[in-house]
Each structure stands twice: as C-alpha cells, then as structure tokens.
PyMOL Python script that loads the backbone (N, CA, C, O; Angstrom):
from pymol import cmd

cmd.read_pdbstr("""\
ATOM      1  N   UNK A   1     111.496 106.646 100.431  1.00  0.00           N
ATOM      2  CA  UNK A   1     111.924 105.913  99.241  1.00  0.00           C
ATOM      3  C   UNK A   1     111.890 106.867  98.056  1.00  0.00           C
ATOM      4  O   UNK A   1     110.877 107.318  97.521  1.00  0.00           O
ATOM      5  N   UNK A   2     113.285 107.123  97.699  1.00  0.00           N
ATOM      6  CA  UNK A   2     113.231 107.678  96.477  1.00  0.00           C
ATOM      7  C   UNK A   2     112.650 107.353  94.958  1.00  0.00           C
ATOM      8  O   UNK A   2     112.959 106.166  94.858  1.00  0.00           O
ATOM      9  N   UNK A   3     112.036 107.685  93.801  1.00  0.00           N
ATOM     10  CA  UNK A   3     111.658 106.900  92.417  1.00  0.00           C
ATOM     11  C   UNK A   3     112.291 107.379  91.602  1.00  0.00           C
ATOM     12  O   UNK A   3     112.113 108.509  91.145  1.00  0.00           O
ATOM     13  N   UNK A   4     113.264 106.487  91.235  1.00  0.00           N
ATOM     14  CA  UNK A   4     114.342 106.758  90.509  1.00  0.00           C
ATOM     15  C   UNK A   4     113.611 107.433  89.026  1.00  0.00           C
ATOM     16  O   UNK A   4     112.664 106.683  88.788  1.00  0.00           O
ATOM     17  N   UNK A   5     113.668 108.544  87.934  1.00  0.00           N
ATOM     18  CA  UNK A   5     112.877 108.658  86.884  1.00  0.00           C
ATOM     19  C   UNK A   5     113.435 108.200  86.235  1.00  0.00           C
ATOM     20  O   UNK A   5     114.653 108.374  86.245  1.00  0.00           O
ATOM     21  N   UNK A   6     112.553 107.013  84.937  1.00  0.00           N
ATOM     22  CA  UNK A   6     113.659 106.536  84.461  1.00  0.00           C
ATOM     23  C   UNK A   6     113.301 107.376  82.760  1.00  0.00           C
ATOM     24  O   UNK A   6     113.797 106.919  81.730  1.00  0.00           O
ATOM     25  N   UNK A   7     112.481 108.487  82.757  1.00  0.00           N
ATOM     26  CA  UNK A   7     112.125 109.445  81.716  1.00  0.00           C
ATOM     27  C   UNK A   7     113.224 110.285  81.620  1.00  0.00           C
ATOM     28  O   UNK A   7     113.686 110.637  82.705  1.00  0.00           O
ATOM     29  N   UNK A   8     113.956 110.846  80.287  1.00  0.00           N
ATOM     30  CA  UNK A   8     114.777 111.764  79.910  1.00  0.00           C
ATOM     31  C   UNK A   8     113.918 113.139  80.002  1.00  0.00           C
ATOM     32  O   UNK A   8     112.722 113.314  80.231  1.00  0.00           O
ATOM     33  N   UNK A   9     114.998 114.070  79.732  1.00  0.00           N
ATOM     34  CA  UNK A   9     114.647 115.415  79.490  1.00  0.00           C
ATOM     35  C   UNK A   9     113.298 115.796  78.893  1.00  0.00           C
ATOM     36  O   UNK A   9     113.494 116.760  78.154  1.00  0.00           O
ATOM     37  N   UNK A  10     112.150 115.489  78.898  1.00  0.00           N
ATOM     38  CA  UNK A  10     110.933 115.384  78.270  1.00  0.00           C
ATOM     39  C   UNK A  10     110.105 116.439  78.727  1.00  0.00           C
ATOM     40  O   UNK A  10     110.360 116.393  79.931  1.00  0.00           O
ATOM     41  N   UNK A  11     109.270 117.378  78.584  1.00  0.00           N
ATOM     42  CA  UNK A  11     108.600 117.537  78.536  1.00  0.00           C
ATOM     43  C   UNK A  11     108.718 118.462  80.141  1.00  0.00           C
ATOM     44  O   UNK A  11     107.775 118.411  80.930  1.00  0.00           O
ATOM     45  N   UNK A  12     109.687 119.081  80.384  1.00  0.00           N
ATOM     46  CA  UNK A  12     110.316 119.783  81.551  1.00  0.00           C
ATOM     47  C   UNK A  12     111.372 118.855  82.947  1.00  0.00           C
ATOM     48  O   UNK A  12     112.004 119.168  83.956  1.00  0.00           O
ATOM     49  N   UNK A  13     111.062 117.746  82.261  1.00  0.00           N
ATOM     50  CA  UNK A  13     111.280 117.100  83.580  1.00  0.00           C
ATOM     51  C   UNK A  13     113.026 116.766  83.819  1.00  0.00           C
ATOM     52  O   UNK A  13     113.934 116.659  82.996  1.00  0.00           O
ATOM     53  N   UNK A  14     113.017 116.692  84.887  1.00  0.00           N
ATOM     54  CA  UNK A  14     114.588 116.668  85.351  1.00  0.00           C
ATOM     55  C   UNK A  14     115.226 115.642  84.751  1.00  0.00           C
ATOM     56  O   UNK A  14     114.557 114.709  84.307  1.00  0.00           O
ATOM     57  N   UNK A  15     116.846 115.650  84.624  1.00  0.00           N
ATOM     58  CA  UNK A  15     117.316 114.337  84.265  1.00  0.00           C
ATOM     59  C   UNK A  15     118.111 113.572  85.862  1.00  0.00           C
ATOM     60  O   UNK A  15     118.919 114.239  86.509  1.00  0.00           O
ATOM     61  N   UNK A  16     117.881 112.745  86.110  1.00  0.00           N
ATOM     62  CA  UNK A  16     118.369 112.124  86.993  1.00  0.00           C
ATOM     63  C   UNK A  16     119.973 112.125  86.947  1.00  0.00           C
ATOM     64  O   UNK A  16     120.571 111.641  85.987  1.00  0.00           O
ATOM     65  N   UNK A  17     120.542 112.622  87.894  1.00  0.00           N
ATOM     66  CA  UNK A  17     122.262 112.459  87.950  1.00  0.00           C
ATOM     67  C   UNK A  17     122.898 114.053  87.036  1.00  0.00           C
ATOM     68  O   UNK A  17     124.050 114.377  86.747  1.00  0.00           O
ATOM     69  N   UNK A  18     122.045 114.507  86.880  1.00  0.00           N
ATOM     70  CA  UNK A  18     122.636 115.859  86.242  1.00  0.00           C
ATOM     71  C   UNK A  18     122.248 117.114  87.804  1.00  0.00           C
ATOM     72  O   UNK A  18     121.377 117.072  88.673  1.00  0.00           O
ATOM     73  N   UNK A  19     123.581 118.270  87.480  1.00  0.00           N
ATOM     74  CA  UNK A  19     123.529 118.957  88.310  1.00  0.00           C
ATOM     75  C   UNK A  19     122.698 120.164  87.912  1.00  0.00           C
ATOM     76  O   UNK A  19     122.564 120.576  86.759  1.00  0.00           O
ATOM     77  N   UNK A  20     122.198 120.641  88.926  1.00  0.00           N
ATOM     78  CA  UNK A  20     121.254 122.010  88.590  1.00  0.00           C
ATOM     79  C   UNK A  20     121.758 122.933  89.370  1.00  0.00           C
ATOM     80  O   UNK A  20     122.426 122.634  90.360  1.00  0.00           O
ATOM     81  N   UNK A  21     121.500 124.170  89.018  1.00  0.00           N
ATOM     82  CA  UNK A  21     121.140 125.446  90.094  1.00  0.00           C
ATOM     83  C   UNK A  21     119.847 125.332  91.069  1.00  0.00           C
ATOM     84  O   UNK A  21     118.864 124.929  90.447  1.00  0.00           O
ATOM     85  N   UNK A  22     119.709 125.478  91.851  1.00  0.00           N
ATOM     86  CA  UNK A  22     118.063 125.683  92.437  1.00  0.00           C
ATOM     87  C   UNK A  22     117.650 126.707  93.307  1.00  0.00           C
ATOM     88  O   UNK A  22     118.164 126.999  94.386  1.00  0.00           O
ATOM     89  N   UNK A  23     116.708 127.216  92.773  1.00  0.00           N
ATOM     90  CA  UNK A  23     116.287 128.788  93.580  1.00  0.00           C
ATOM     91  C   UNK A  23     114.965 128.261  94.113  1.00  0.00           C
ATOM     92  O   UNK A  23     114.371 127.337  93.558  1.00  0.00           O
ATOM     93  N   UNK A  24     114.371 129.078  95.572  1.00  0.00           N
ATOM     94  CA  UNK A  24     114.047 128.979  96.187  1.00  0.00           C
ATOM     95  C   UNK A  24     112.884 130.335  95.858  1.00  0.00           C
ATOM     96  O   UNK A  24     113.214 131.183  95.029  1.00  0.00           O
ATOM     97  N   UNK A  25     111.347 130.455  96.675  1.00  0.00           N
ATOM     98  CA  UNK A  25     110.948 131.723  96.281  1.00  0.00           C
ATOM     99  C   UNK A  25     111.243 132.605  97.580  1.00  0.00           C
ATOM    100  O   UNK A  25     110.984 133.806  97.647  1.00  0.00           O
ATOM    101  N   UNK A  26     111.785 131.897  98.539  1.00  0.00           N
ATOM    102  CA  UNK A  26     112.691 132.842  99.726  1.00  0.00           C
ATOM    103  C   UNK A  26     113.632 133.848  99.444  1.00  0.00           C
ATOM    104  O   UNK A  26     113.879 134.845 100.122  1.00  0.00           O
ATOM    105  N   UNK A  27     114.250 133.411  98.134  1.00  0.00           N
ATOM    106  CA  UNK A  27     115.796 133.777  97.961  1.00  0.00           C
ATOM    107  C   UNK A  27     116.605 132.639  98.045  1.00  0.00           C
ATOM    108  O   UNK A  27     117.653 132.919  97.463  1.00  0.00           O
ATOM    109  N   UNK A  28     116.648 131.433  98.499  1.00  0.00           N
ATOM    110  CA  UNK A  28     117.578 130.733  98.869  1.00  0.00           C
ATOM    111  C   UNK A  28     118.051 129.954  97.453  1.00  0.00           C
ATOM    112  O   UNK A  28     117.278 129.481  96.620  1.00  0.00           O
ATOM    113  N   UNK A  29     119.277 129.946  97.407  1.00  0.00           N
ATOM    114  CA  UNK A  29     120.065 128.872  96.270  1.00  0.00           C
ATOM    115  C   UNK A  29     120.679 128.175  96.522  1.00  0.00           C
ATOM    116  O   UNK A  29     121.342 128.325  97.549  1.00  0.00           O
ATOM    117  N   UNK A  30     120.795 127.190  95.856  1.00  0.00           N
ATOM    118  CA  UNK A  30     121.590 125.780  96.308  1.00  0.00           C
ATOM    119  C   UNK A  30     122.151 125.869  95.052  1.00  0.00           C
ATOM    120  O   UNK A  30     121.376 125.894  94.096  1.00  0.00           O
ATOM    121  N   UNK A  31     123.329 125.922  94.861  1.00  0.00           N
ATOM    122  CA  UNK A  31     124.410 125.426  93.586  1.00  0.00           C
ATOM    123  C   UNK A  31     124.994 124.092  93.939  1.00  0.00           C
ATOM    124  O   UNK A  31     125.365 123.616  95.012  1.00  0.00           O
ATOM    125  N   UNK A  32     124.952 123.434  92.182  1.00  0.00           N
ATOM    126  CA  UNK A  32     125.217 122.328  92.105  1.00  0.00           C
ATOM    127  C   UNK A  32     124.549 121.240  92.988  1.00  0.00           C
ATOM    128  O   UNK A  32     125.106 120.554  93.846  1.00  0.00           O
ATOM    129  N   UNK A  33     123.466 121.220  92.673  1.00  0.00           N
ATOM    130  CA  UNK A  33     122.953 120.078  93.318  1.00  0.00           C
ATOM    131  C   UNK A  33     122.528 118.941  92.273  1.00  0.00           C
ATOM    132  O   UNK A  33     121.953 119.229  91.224  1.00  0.00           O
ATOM    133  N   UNK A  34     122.796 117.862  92.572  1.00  0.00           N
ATOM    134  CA  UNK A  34     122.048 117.190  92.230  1.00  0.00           C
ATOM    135  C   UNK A  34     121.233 116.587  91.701  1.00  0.00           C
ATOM    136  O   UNK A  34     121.805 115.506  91.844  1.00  0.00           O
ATOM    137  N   UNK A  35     119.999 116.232  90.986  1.00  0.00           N
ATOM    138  CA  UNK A  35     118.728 115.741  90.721  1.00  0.00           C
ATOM    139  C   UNK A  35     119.125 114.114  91.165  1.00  0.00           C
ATOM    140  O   UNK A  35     120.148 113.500  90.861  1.00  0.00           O
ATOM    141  N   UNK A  36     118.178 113.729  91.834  1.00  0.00           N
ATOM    142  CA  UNK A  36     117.758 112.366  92.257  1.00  0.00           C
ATOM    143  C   UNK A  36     116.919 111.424  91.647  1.00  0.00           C
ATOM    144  O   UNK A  36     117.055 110.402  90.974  1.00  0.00           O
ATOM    145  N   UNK A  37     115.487 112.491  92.364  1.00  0.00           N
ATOM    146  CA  UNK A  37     114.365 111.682  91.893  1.00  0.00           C
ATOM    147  C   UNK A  37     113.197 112.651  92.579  1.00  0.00           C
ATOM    148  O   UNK A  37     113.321 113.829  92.913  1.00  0.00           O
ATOM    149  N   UNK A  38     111.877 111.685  92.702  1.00  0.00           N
ATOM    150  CA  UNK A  38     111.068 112.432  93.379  1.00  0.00           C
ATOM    151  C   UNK A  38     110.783 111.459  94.488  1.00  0.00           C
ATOM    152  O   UNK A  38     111.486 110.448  94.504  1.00  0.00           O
ATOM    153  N   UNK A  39     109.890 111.597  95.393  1.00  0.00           N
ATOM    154  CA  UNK A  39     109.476 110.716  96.332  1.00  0.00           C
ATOM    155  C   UNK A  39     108.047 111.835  97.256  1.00  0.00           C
ATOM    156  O   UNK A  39     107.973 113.026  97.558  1.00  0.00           O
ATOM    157  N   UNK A  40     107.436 111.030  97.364  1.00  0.00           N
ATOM    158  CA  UNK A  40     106.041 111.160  98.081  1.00  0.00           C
ATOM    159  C   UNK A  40     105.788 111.768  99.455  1.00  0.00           C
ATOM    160  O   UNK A  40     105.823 110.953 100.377  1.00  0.00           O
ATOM    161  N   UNK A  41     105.496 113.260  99.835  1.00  0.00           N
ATOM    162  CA  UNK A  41     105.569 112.928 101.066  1.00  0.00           C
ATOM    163  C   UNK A  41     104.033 113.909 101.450  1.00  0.00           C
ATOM    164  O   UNK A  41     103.948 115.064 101.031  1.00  0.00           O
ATOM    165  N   UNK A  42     102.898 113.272 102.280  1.00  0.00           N
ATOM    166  CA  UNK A  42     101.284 113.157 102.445  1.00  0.00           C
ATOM    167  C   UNK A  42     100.629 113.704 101.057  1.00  0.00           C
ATOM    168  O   UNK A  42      99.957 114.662 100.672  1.00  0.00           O
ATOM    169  N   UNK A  43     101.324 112.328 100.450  1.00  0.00           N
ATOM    170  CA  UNK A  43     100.759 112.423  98.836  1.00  0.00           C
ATOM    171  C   UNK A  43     101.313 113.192  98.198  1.00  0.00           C
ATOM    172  O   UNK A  43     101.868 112.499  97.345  1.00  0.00           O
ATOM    173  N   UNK A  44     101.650 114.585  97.944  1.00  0.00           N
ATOM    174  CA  UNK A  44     102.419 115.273  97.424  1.00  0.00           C
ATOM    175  C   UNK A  44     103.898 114.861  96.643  1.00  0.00           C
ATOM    176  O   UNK A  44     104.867 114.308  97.163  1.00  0.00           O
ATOM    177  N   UNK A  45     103.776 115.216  95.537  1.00  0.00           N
ATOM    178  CA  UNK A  45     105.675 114.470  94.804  1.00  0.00           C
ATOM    179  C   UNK A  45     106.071 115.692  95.152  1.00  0.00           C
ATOM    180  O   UNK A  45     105.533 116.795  95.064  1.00  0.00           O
ATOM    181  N   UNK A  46     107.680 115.114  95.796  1.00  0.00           N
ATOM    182  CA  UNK A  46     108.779 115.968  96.520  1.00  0.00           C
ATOM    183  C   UNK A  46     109.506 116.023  95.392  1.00  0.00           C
ATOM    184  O   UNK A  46     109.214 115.183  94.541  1.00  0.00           O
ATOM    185  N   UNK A  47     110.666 117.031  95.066  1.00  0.00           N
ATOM    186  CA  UNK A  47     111.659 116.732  94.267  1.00  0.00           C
ATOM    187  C   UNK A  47     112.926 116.440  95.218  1.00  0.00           C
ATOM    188  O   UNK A  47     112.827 117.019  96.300  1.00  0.00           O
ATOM    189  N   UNK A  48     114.041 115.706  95.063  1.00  0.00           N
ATOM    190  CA  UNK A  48     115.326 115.251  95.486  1.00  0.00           C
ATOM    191  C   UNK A  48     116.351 115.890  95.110  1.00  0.00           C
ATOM    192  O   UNK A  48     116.614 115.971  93.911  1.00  0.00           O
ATOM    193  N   UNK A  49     116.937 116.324  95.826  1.00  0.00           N
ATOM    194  CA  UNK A  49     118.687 116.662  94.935  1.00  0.00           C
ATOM    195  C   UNK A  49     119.219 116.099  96.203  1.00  0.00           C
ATOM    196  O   UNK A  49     118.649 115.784  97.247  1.00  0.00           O
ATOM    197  N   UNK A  50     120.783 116.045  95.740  1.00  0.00           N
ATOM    198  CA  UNK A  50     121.707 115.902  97.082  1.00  0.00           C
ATOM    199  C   UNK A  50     123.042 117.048  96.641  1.00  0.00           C
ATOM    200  O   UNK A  50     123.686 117.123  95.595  1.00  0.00           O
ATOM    201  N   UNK A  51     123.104 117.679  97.625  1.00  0.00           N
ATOM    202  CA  UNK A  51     124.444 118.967  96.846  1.00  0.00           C
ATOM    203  C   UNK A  51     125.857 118.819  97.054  1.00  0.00           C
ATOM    204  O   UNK A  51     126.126 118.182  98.072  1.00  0.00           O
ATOM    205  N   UNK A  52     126.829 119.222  96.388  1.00  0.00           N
ATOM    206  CA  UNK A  52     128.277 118.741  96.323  1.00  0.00           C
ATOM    207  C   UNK A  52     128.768 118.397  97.796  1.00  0.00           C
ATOM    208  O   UNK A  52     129.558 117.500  98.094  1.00  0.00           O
ATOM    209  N   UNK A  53     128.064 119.400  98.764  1.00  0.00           N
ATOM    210  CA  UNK A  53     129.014 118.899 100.240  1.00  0.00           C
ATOM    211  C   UNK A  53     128.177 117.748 100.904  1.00  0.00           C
ATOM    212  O   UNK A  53     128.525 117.469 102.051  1.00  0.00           O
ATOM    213  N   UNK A  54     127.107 117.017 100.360  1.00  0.00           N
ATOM    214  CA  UNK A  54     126.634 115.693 100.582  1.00  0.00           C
ATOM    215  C   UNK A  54     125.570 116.222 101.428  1.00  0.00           C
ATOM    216  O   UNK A  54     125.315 115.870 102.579  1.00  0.00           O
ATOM    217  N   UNK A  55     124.861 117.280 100.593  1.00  0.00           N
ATOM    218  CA  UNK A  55     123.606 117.282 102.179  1.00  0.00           C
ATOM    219  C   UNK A  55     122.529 117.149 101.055  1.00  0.00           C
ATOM    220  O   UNK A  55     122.534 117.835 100.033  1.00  0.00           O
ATOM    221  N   UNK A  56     121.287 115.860 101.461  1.00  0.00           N
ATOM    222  CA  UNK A  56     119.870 115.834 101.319  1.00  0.00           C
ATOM    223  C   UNK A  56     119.319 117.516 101.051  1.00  0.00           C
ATOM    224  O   UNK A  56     119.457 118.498 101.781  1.00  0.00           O
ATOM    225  N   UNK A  57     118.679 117.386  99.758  1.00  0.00           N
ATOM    226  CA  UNK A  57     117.433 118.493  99.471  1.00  0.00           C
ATOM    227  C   UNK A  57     116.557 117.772  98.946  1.00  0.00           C
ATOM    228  O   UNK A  57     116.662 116.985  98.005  1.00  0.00           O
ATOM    229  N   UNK A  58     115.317 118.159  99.822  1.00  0.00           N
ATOM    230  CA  UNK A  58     113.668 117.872  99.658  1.00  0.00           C
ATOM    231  C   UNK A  58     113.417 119.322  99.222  1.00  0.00           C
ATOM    232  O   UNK A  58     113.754 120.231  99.980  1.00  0.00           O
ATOM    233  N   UNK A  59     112.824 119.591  98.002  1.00  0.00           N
ATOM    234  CA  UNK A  59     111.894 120.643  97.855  1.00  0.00           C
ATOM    235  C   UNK A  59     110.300 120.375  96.931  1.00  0.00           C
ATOM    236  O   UNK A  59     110.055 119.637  95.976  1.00  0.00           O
ATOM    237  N   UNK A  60     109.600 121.140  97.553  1.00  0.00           N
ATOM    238  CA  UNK A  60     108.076 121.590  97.473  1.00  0.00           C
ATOM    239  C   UNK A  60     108.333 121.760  96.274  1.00  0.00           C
ATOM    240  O   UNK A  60     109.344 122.440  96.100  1.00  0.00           O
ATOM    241  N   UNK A  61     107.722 121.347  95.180  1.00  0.00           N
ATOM    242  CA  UNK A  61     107.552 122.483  93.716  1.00  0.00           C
ATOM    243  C   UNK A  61     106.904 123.662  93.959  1.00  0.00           C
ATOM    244  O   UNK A  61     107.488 124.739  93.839  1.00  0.00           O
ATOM    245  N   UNK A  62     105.839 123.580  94.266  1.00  0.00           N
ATOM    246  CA  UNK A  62     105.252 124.871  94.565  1.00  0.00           C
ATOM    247  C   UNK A  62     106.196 126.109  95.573  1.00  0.00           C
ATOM    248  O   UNK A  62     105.663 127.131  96.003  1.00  0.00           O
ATOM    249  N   UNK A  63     107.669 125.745  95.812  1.00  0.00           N
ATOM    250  CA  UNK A  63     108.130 126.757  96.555  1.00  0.00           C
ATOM    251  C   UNK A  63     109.524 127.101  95.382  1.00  0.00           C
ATOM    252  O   UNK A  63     110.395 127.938  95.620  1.00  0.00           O
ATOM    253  N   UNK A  64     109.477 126.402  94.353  1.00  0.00           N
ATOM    254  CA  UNK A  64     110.593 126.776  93.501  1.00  0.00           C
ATOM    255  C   UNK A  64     110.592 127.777  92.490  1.00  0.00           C
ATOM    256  O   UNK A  64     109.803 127.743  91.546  1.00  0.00           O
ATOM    257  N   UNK A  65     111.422 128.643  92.648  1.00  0.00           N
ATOM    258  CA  UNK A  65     111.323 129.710  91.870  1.00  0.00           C
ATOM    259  C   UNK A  65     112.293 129.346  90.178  1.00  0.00           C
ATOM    260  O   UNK A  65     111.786 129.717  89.119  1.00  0.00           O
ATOM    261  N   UNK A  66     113.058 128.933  90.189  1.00  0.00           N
ATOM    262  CA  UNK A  66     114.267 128.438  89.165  1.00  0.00           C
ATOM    263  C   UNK A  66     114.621 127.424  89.607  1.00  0.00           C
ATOM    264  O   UNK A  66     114.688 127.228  90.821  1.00  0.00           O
ATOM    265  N   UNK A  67     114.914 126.591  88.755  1.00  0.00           N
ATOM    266  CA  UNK A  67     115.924 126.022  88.175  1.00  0.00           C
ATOM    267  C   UNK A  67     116.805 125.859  86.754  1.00  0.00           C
ATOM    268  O   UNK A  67     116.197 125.999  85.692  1.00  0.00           O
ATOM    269  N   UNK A  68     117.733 125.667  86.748  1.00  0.00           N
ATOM    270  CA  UNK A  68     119.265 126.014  85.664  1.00  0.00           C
ATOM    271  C   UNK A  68     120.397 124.535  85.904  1.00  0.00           C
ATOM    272  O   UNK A  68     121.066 123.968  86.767  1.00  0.00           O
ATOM    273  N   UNK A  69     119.966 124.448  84.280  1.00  0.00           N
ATOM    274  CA  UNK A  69     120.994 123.514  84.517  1.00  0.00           C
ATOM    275  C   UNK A  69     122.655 123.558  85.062  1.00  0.00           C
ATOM    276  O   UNK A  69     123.050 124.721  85.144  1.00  0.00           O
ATOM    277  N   UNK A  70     123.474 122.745  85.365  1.00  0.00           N
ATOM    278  CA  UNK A  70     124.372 123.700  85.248  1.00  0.00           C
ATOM    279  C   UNK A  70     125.891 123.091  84.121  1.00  0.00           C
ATOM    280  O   UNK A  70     126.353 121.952  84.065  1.00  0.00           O
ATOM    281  N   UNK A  71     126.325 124.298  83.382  1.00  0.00           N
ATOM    282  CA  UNK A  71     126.757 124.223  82.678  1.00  0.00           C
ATOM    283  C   UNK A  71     127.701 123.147  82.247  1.00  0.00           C
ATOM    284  O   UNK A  71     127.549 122.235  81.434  1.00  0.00           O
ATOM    285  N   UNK A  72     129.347 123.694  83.468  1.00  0.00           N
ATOM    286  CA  UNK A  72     129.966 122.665  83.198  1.00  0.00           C
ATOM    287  C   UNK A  72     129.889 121.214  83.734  1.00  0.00           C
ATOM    288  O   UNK A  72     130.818 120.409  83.803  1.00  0.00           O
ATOM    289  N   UNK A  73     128.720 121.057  84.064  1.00  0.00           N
ATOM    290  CA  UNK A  73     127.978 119.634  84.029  1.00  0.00           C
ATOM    291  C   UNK A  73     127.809 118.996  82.163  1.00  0.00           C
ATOM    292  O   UNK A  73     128.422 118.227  81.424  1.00  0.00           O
ATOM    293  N   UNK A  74     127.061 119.547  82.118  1.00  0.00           N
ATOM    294  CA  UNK A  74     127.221 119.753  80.442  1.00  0.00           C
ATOM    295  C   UNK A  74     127.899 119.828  79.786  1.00  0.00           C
ATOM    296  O   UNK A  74     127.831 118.914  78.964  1.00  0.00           O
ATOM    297  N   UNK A  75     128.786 120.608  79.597  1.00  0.00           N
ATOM    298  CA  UNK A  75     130.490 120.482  79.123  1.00  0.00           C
ATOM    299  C   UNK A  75     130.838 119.180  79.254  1.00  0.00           C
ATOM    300  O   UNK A  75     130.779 118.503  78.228  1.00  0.00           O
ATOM    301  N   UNK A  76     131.166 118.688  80.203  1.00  0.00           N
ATOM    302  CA  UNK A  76     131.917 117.559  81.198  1.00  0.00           C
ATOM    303  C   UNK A  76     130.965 116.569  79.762  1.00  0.00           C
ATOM    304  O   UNK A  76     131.464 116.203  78.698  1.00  0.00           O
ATOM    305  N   UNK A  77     129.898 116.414  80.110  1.00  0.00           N
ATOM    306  CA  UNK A  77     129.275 115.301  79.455  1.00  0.00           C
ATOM    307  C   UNK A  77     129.697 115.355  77.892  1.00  0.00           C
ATOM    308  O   UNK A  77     130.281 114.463  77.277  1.00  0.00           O
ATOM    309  N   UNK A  78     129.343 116.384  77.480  1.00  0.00           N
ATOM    310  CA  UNK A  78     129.625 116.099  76.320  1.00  0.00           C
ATOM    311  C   UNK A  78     130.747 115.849  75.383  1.00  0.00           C
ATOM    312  O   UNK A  78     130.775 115.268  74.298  1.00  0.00           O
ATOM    313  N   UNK A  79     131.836 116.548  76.213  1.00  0.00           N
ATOM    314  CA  UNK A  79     133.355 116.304  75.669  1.00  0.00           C
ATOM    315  C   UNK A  79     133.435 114.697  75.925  1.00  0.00           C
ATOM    316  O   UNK A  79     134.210 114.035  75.236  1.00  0.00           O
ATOM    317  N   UNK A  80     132.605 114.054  76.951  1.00  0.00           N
ATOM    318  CA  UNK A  80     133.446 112.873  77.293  1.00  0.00           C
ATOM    319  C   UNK A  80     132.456 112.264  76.729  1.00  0.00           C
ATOM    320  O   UNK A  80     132.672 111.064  76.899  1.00  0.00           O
ATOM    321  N   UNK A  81     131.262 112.439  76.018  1.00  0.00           N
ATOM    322  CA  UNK A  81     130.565 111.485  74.462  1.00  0.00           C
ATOM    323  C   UNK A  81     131.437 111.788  73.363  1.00  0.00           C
ATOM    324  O   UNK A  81     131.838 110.826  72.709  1.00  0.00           O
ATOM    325  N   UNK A  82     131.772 112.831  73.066  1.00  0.00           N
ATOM    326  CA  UNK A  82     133.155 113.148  72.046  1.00  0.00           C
ATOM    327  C   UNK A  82     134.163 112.104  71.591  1.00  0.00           C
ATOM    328  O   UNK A  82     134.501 111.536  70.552  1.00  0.00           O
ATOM    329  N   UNK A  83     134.498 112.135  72.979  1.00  0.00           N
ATOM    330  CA  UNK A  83     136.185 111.307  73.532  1.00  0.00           C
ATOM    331  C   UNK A  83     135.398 109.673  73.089  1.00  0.00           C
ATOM    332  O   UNK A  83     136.056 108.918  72.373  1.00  0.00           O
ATOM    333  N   UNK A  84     134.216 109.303  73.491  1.00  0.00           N
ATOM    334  CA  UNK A  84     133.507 107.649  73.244  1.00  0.00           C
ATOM    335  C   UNK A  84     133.353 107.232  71.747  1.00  0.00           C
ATOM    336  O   UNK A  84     133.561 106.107  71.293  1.00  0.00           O
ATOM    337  N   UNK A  85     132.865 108.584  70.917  1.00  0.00           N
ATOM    338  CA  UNK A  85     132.832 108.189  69.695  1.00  0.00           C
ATOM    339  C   UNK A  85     133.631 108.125  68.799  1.00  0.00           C
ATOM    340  O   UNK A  85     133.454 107.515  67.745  1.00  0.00           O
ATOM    341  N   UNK A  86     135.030 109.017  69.245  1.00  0.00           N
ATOM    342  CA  UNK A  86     135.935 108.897  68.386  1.00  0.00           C
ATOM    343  C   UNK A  86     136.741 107.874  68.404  1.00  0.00           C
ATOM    344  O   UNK A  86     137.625 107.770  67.553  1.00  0.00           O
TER     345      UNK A  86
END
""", "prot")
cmd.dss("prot")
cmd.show_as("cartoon", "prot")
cmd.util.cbc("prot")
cmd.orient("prot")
C-alpha cells in the first residue's frame, strides 16, 4: 500500500506526481520517473516512483545517491499555470 504525501515541497520532501532524475550509489539512473509516495517495507519507509515505460521503482533511501528534478516537467507546469491565469 502506497501513502499518498499529501505535504508539498517542504522541507526536502518529494512532490507527488512530479518527475525526477534518480541516481543510485551503484551508478544506476532512472530518468524520468515518477514520485508516488512512500510505503513501508519491515518498517523501513520505501520511496515509490513509477518510470515513463510503466515499470514500479522501490528504492532504499539509504542507497540514493541524487535526485533532480526534472526540468521540462517544470516547464510543462508552469507555462500551463500561465495559460490558467490569464
């Protein structure tokens, strides 16, 4: 069971439905993934993404090296609050 956050950008924490970069301390990157949520697994909070070609990511915090928002995620949003207020 995922927990949806229903906290904004605060205080480091992810925004739900925005895409990130995510680095790994392997080396491994996942572009454009996701943010979900977190969810529990033997007590431990997991973080969630799901990435553009529809595959589930569970990661460890303690194994994350970066994360980055990603840009034209950002772009996208904000031109189209632009386009709402005018």
């Amino acid at each position: 069971m995922v927990r949806k956050d229903n906290i904004k950008h605060i205080n480091g924490r992810l925004i739900p439905g925005i895409r990130y970069s995510v680095g790994l301390n392997d080396g491994k990157e996942f572009r454009r993934a996701c943010y979900i949520g977190t969810k529990l697994l033997n007590g431990k909070p997991m973080m969630c993404f799901r990435t553009v070609e529809d595959v589930d990511l569970t990661v460890n915090p303690s194994y994350m090296s970066f994360i980055v928002e990603d840009v034209v995620e950002i772009i996208d949003v904000t031109m189209e609050e632009n386009n709402l207020i005018k």
